[in-house]
C-alpha positions in Angstrom: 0.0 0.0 0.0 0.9 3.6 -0.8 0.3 6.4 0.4 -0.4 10.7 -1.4 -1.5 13.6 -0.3 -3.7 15.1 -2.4 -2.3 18.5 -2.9 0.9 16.9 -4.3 -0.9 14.8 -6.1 -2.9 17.8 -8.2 0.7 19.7 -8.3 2.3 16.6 -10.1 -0.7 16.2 -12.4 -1.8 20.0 -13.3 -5.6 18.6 -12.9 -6.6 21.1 -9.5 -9.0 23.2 -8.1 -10.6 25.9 -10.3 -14.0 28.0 -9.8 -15.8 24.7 -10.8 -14.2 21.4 -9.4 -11.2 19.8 -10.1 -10.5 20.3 -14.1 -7.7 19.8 -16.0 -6.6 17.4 -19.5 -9.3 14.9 -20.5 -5.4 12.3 -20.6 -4.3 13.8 -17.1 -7.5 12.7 -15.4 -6.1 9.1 -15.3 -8.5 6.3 -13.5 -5.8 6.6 -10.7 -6.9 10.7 -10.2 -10.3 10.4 -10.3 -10.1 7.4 -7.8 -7.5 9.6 -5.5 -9.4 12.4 -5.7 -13.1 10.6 -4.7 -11.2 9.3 -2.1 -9.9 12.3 -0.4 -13.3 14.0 -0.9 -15.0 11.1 0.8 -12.4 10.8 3.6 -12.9 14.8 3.9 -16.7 13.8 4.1 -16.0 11.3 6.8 -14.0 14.0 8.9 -16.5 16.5 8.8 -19.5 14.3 10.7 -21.2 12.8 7.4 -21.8 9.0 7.6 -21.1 6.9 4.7 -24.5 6.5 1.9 -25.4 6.6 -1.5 -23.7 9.0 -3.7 -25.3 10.0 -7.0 -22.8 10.1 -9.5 -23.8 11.7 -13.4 -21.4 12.9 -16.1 -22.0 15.2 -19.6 -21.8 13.6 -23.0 -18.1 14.4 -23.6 -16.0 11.3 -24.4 -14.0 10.7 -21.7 -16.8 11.3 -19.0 -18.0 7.6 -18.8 -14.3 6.2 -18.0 -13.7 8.7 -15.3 -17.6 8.2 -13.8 -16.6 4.7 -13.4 -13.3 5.2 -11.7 -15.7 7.7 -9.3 -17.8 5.0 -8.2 -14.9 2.3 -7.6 -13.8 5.1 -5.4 -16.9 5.2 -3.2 -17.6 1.7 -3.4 -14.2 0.7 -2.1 -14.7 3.5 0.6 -18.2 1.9 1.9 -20.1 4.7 0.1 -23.0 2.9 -2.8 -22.8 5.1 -6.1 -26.5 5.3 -7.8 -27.2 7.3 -10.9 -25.1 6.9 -13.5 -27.1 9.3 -15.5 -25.7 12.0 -18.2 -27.9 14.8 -16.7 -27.4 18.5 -16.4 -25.0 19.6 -13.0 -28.3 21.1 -11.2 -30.1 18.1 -11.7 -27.6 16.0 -9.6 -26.8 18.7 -7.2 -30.5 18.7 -6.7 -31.1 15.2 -5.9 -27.8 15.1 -3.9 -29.8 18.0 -1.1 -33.2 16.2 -1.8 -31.4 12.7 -0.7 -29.3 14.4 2.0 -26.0 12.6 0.1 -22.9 13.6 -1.9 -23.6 14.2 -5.0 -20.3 14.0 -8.0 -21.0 15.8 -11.0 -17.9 14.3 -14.3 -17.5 17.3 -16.1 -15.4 19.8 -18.5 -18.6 21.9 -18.9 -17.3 25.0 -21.3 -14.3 24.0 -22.2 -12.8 21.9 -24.8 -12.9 17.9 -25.4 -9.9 17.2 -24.7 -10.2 18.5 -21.3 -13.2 17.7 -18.3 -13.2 18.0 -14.8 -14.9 16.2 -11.6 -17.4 18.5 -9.5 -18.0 17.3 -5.9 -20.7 18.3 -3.8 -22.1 18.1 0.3 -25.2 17.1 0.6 -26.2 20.5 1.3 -24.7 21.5 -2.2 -21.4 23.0 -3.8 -18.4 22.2 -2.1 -16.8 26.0 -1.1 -13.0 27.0 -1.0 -12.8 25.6 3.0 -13.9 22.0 1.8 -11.5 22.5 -1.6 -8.4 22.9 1.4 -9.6 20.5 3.5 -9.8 17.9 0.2 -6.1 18.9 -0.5 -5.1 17.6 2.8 -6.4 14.7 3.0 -3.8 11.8 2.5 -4.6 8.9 0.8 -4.1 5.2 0.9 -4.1 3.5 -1.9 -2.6 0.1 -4.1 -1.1 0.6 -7.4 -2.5 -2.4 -8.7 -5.6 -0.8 -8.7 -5.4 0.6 -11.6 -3.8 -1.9 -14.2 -7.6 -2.7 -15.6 -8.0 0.7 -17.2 -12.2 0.6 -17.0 -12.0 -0.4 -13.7 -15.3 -3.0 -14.3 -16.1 -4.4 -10.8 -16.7 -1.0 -9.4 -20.6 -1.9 -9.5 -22.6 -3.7 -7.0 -24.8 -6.6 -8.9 -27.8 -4.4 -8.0 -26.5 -1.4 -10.1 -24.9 -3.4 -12.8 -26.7 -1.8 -15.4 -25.3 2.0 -13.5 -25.1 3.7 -16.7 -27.5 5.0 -18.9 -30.7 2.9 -17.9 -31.7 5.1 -14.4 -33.4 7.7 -14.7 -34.4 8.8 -10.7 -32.1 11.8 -10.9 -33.3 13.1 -14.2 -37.2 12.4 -13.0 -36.6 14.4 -10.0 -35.3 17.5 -12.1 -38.2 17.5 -14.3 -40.5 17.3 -11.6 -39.0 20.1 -9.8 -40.4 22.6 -12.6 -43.4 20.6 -13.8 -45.1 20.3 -10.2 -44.6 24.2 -9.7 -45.1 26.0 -13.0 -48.9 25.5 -14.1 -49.3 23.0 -17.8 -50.0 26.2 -19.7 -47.2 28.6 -18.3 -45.8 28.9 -22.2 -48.4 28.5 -24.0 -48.1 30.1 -27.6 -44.5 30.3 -27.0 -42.5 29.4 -29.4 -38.9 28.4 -28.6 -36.0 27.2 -31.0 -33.9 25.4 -29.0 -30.1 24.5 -30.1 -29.4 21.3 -29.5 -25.7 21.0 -29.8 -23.4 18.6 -27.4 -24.6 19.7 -23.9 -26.6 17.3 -21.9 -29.5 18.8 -20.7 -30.4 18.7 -24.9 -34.1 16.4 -24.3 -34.3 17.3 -20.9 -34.7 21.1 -21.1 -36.9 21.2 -23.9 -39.3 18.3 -22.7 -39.5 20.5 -19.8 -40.7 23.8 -21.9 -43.2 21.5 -24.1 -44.9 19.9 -20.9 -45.6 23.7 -20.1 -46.7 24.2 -23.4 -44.4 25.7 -25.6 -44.2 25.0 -29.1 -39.9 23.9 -29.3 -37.9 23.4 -32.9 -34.7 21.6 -31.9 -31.9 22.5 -33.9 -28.2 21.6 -34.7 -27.9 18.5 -32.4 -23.9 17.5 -32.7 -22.8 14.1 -31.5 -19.1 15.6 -31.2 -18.3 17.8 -28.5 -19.2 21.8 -29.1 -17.2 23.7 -26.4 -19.9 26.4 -26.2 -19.3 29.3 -23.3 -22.4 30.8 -22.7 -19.4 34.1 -21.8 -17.2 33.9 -24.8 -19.8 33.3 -27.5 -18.8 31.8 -30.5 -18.6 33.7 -33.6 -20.8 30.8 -35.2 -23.3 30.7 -32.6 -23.7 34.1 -33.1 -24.4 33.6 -36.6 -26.2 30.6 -36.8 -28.5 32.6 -33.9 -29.8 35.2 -36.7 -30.6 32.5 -39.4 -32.4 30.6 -36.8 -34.4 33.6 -36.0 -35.1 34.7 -39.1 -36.1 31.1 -40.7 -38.3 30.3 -37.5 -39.9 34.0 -36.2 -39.5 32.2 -32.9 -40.2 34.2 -29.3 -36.7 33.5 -28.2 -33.5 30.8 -28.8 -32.5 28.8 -25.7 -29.5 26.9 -25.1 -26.6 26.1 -22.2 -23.0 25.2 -21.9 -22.0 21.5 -22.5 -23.1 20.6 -18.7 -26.6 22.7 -18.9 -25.9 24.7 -15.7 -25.0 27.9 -17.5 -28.0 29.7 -19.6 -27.4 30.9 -23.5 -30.3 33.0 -24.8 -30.7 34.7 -27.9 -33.8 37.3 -28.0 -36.3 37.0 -31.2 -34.1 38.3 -33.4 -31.1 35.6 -32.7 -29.0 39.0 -30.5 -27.4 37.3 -27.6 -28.5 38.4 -24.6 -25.5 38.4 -21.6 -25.8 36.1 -18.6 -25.2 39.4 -16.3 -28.3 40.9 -18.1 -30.0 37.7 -17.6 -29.1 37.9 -14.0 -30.5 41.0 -13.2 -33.8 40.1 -14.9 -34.6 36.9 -13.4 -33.2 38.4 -9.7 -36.3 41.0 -11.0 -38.8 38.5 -11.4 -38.2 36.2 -9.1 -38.8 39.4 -6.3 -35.5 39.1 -4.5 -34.8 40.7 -1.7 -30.9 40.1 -1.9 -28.7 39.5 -4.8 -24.9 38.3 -4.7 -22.9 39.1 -8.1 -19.1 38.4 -8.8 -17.8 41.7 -9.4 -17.3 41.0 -13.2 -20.7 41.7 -13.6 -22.7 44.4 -15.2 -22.9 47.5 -13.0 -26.7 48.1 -14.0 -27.1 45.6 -10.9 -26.3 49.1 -8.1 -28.7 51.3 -10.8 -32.1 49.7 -10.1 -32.2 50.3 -6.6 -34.9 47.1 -6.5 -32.7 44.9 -4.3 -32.3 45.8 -0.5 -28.9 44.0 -0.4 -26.1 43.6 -2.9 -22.9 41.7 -2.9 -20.1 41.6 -4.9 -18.0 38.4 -4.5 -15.0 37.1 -6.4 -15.8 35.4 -10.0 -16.6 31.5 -9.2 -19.9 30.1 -8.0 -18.0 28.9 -4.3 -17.9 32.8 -3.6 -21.3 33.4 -4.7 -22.5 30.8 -2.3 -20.5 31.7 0.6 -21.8 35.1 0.1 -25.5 34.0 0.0 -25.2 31.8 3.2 -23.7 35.1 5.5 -26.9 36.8 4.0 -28.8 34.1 4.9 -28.2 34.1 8.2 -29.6 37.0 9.0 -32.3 37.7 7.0 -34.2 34.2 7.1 -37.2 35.9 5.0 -35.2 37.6 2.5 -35.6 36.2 -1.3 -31.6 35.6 -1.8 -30.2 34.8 -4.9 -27.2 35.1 -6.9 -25.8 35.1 -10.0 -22.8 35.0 -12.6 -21.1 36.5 -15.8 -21.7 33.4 -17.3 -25.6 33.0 -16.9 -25.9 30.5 -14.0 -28.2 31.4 -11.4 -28.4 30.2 -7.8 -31.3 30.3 -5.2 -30.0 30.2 -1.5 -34.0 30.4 -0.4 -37.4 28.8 -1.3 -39.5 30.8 -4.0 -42.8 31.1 -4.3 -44.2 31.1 -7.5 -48.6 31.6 -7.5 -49.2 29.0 -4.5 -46.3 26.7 -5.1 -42.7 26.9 -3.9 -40.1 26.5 -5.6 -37.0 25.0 -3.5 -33.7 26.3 -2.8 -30.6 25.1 -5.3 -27.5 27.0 -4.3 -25.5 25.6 -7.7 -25.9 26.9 -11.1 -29.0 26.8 -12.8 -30.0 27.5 -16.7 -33.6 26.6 -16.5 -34.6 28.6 -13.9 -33.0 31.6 -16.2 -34.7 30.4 -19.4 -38.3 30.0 -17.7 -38.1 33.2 -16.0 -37.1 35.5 -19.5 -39.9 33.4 -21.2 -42.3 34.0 -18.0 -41.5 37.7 -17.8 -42.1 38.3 -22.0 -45.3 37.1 -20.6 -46.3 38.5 -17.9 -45.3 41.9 -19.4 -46.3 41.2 -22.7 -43.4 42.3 -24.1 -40.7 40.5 -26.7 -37.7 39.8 -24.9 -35.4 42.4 -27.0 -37.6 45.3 -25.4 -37.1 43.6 -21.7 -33.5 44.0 -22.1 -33.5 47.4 -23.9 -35.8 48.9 -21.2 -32.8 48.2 -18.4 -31.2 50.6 -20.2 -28.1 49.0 -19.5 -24.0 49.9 -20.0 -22.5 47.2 -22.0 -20.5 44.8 -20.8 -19.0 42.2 -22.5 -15.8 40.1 -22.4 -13.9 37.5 -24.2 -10.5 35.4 -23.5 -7.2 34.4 -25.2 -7.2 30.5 -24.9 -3.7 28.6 -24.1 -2.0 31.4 -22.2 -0.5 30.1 -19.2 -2.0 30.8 -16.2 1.2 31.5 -14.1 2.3 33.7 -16.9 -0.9 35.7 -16.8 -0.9 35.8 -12.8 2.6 37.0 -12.8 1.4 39.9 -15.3 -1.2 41.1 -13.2 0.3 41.0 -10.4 3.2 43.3 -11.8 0.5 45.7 -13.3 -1.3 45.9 -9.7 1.8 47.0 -7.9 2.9 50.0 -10.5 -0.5 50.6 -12.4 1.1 53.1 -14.5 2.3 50.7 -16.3 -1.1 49.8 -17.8 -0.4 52.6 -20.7 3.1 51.0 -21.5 1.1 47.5 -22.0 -2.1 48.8 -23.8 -1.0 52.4 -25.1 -4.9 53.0 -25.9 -5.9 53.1 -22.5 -5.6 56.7 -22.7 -8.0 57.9 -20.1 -6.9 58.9 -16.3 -7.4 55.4 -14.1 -9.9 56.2 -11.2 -9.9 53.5 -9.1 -9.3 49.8 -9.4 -10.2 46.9 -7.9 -8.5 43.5 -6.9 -11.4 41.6 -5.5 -10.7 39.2 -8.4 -7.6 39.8 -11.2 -7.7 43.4 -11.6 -10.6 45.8 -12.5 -9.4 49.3 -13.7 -11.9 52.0 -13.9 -11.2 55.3 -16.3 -12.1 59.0 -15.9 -14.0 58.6 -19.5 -16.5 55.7 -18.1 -15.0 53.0 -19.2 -13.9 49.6 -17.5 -11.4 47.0 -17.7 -11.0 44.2 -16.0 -8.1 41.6 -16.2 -8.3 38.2 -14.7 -6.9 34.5 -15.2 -9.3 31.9 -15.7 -10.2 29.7 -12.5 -10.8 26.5 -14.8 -8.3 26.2 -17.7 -5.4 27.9 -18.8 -7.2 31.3 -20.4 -7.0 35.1 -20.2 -10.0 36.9 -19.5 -10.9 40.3 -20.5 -13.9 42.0 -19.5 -15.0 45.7 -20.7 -17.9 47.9 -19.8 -19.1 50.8 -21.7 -21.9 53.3 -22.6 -21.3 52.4 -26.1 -21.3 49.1 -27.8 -19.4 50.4 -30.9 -16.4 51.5 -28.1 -16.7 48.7 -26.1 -16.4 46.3 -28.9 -13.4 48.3 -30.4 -12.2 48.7 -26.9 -12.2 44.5 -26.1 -10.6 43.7 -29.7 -7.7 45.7 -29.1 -7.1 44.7 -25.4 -7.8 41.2 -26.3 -4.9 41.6 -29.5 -2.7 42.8 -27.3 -2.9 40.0 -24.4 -2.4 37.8 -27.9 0.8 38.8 -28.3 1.8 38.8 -24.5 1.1 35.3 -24.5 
């Protein structure tokens, strides 16, 4: 028997901790990691009071998901813990049952980013696991034998009562149905019409059985059995474009989507423009009446002009913050409406909602239906297309994209250098002309200029990428502004 600890482990194998779970090469995330790494998380589990149970395991339709969900469940089985599930659902769903069962839930995912990478989520059975548990993971020290691992698919990992684990349950995607079909009334979107792209990401029939129960008309479209790395963020130029043929060939109400593990929301309003997940945010925060709203600081400042929230927080970009934030809100204000939201679209409810006479229940994780029912329920309720809804926010624009393969030491180490003589911010991007104001360091660096403009600078928490992030009165600037900042970090890489 040997013996790790986990920290060393994720330093020798550059698969570690980001915003979202472990993550890092599809290749690097050997059966011996994911094993390793469910261990420590269970052993962490076991430290921290929670008895051993089921865990519900599920996984998105990228190719190496199925091989790393099985060395997951060897993991808890050899642990004492009984995997169920097996099912290639969206995050939520499993998150979700996770809190309904009162169990760990494991979530095999790369979400956004490319095939050749993925990533393992973990959860408590109260939900996300936040930067205290991530530490407390990383110290754990494992036991383990190297012989393990010489059968590569790892087959005995299922009890006889779960031999058929993958792909024939279907508890955990039930349960996620339900949660919006028992609330929302049968006729909620009636004589909506939805186009809904299909593409790679697993929640693909889910969503869209979910809309038609309620009673919108859905066209699916451009269903991809190879993996699209669509960031509901950093929009593809084709998804863009394939948005405004969709829109003009359908006349739908609105085009729905998510990211490859159907946590993050994409919409498109009726005439296939992209509306931005911080936009979305603020919206749904809207309809759903909250009381408190926690934001990473990324976000689009239109959140501090509505003056409709009687709390707002702004966190560090990553869902662990926004959690963290919405618990110290919870605790006291037990009657507030708390929610938060992301850059990125995904939208989390730290309280109950009440919708007419039902309630909807708390899921502190990242959520895309919730975001595409409410923009549909609002166009409704107000009775107006979902292009006016935005415009009438009259919000700055704020939009952002990254440069892909930049090391993320390098682009630390960059920062860093810029935060401690900002000056130099004119030497590295000579058409950042304007007087700096202020800045801000909650998360990368966020610059602020005397002629209203912002820019904010920040490594990516999941893969090795350069974020840029601009806000603007003007979408002509800001668009001119981003290309040029984002040309620039090209060549720095």
């Amino acid at each position: 028997m040997q013996n790790v600890l986990l920290q060393d482990l994720m330093n020798e194998s550059g698969v570690k901790f980001g915003t979202s779970g472990a993550r890092g090469l599809a290749d690097n995330i050997t059966d011996k990691i994911a094993y390793l790494y469910t261990k420590g998380f269970l052993q962490y589990l076991e430290k921290e009071g929670i008895k051993k149970s089921d865990v519900a395991i599920a996984g998105d339709l990228r190719p190496s998901t199925p091989r790393i969900m099985f060395a997951v469940a060897k993991a808890c089985k050899d642990f004492g813990f009984n995997p169920i599930g097996g099912e290639f659902v969206p995050s939520p769903a499993v998150a979700m049952y996770g809190i309904q069962k009162n169990i760990p839930a494991i979530m095999v995912t790369g979400s956004h980013i490319p095939e050749d990478r993925n990533g393992i989520k973990y959860n408590l059975p109260v939900g996300e696991i936040l930067k205290k548990d991530e530490a407390g993971i990383k110290a754990q020290v494992v036991e383990y034998d190297e012989s393990l691992f010489s059968d590569r698919e790892l087959k005995d990992c299922l009890s006889n009562k779960n031999e058929r684990f993958f792909g024939d349950s279907s508890e955990i995607k039930d349960a996620y149905i339900n949660r919006y079909l028992s609330v929302f009334p049968s006729d909620a979107l009636s004589g909506k019409k939805i186009v809904y792209y299909e593409h790679s990401a697993v929640g693909r029939d889910i969503l869209p059985f979910i809309y038609e129960k309620l009673g919108a008309s859905v066209i699916r479209v451009s269903r991809s059995e190879k993996l699209i790395a669509v960031d509901t963020e950093a929009v593809r130029k084709e998804d863009l474009e394939s948005a405004k043929i969709w829109a003009k060939e359908y006349n739908p109400d609105i085009i729905l989507s998510t990211d490859g593990d159907s946590d993050r929301p994409l919409i498109f309003d009726e005439n296939g423009t992209w509306v931005p997940g911080d936009i979305l945010g603020v919206l749904v925060s809207k309809y759903l009446n909250a009381n408190a709203v926690c934001a990473p600081v990324s976000v689009n400042s239109v959140l501090e002009t509505l003056n409709d929230f009687n709390v707002i927080k702004r966190t560090k970009i990553g869902s662990p913050y926004v959690i963290e934030a919405m618990q110290n809100i919870h605790k006291n204000n037990k009657d507030f409406n708390i929610v938060g939201y992301e850059a990125n679209g995904g939208f989390l409810l730290e309280s109950d909602i009440k919708i007419g006479n039902k309630i909807l229940p708390m899921l502190p994780t990242r959520d895309a239906a919730i975001v595409h029912l409410s923009i549909l329920l609002l166009s409704i309720k107000t009775n107006l297309p979902v292009s006016q809804i935005v415009e009438n926010l009259h919000a700055r624009v704020a939009i952002s994209n990254r440069v892909q393969n930049f090391e993320t030491s390098k682009s630390k180490k960059f920062i860093e250098d810029l935060s401690k003589n900002i000056e130099n911010v004119r030497e590295e991007f000579d058409f950042l002309d304007s007087k700096i104001v202020k800045t801000d360091e909650t998360d990368g660096l966020r610059i602020y200029f005397e002629d209203d403009y912002i820019v904010h600078l920040r490594p990516s928490g999941n893969a090795p990428e350069f974020r840029c992030y601009v806000e603007a009165k003007d979408e002509v600037y800001a668009k001119n502004l981003l290309n040029k900042m984002i040309k620039r970090m090209e060549e720095l890489r």
